[in-house]
N, C-alpha and C positions, 0 to 999 in steps of 0.2 A: 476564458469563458466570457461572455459579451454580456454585460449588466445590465437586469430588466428594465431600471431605467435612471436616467441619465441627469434628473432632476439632481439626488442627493449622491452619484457619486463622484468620489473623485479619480481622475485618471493620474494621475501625480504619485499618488500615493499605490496606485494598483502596478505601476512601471516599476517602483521601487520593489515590490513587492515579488514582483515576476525574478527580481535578482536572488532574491533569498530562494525562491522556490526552484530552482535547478540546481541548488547543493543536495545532497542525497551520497548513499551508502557508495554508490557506482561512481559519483560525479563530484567528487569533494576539494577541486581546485582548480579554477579556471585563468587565464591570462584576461584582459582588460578585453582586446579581441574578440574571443570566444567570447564572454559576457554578451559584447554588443551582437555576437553573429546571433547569438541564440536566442536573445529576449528581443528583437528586432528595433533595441533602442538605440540609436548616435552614439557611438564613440564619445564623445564630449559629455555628453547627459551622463553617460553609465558611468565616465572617471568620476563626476561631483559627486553620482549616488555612493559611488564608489566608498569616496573619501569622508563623505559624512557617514555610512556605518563602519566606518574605519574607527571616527570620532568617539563616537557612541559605544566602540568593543561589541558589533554585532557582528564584522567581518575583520581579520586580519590581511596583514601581505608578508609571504614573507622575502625578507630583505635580502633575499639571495636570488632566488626564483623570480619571485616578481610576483608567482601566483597567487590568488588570491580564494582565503577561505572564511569559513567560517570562524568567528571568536567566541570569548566566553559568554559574552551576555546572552548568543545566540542559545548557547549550552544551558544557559539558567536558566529562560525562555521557556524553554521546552521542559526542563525539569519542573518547575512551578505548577506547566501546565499537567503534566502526569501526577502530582500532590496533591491539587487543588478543582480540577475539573470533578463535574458531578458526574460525565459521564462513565470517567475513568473508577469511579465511585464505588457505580452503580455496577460494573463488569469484573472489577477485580476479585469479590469474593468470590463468584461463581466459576472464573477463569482461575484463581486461587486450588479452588476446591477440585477442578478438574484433575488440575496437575498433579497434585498429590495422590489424587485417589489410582492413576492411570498411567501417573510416572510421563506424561507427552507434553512435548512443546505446543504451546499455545497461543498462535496468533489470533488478535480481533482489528479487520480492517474493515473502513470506514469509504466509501464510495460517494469521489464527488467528481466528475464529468468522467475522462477514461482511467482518472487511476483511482488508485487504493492508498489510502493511509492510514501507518500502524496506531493504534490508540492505547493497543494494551498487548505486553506480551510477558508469558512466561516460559523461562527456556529452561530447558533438560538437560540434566548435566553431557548427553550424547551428542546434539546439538549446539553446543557452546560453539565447537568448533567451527561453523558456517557463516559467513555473511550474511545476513539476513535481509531484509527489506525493513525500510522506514515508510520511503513512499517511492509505490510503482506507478509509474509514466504508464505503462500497460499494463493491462490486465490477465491476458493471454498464458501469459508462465507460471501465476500464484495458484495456489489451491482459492484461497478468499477469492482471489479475482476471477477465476473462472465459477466458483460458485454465484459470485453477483452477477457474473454477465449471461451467464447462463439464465437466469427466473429476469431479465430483462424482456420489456415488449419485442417482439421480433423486429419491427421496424425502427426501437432503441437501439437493438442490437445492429442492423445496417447502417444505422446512421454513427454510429462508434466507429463500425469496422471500413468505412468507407474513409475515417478521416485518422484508421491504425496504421502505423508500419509494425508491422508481426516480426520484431527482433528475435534475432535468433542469440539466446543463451548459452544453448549445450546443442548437442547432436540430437538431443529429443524434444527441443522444443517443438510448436505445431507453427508453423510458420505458412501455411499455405491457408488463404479464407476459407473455402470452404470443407478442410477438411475441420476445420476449427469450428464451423457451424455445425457439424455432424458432431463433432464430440462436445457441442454445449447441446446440442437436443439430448444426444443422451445422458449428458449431467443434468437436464430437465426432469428424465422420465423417471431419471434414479432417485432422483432428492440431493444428491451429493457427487461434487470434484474429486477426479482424483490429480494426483502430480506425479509423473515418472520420473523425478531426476532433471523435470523441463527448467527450471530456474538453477540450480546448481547441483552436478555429481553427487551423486553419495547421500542426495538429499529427497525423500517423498513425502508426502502428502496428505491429506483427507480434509475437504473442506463443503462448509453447508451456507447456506445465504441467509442473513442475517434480514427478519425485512419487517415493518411497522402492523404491531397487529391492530392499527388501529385504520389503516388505509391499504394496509398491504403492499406498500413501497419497499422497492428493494433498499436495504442500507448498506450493506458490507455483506463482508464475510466473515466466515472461524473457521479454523483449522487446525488440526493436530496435527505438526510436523515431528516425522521419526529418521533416524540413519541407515540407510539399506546394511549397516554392520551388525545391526542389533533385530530385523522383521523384514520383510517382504512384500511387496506391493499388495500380492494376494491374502496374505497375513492381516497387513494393517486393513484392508477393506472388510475381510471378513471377522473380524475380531472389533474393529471402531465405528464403521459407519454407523449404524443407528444410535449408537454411544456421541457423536457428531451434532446426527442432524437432531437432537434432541435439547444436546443442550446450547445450538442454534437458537432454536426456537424459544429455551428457557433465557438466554441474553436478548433476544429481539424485545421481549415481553418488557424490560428494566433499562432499555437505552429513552433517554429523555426525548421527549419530544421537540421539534425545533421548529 
């Protein structure tokens, strides 16, 4: 994303940055190569970034592979920020309280240009089993993320989708544009996502869009995720949805302003 403006930033520190941010759930080791194919940085530049979050225990290699991951301080990083953030704070009792009362896994993602990232989650013991999301590159296959892109401007929404490739996940992902605009108007008119299985087998959905009641901006999304072993597509929508877009709107009201 291209910075409003150019006065106070730095581009130094945004290249280094762009390295960390292509490790993810899906993507958790790359070769030197790959690094540079992907973050459009030099060969030469991405070994020194390289070797300095090597220094520092932000990134490892290992001595076999060659591949390069993340390290521990990365792990700390992120743990600190889940203890200590206000916004994780301010979400957790209410996402707390979901879980328990409803027995459902409970994502809350956070919307900054096409993807989503996780802020707070509580998983179900049924759901343990799954891969989950930290952060989606798309939006397309999440419940959260079709809930936010769905309550986006329509011409938000083309200027996203002109610059998506629509991966395909499972056999049920939507991978074609505009069938993918028909089922975000109807996740419009309904209030709420649904997820068939579109990010991982064996796994649905229900999610509502999280959005500023003080501007009405979209922020994220929530979502109850369940296992097709345990409910049913039609089950969980008729049994959660309003239970969803509720307490949507009870987290939007307590996420801090930025």
């Amino acid at each position: 994303m291209a910075p409003t403006s150019k006065k106070h930033y730095s581009e130094t520190l945004e290249k280094g940055l762009r390295i960390l941010h292509l490790f993810n759930e899906a993507h958790n080791g790359f070769s030197l190569t790959e690094i540079s194919k992907r973050t459009g940085i030099n060969k030469t530049s991405v070994y020194r970034y390289v070797n300095t979050y090597e220094d520092l225990g932000y990134l490892r290699k290992d001595p076999r592979t060659k591949m390069i991951r993340l390290g521990p301080r990365t792990t700390a990083l992120a743990h600190a920020f889940l203890q200590g953030s206000d916004l994780v704070e301010c979400v957790k009792p209410l996402v707390d309280e979901a879980h328990l009362r409803y027995g459902a896994h409970v994502d809350v993602g956070l919307l900054h240009g096409q993807c989503i990232y996780l802020v707070y989650r509580r998983e179900s013991k049924e759901t343990m089993a799954f891969r989950h999301f930290t952060k989606a590159r798309k939006m397309h296959y999440l419940a959260t993320g079709k809930a936010a892109f769905a309550f986006l401007p329509r011409e938000k929404q083309e200027e996203l989708l002109a610059e998506m490739t629509l991966d395909k996940k499972t056999g049920r992902t939507i991978t074609d544009k505009a069938e993918l605009l028909a089922e975000l108007a109807l996740t419009r008119k309904r209030g709420y996502s649904l997820n068939n299985e579109e990010y991982i087998p064996g796994l649905i959905a229900l999610g509502a869009p999280l959005k500023s009641p003080h501007s009405n901006q979209i922020l994220g999304g929530l979502s109850f995720d369940f296992s097709t072993s345990i409910i049913s597509l039609p089950q969980m929508e008729k049994k959660y949805a309003k239970i969803v877009v509720e307490l949507a709107k009870t987290v939007s009201a307590v996420i801090p302003k930025t």
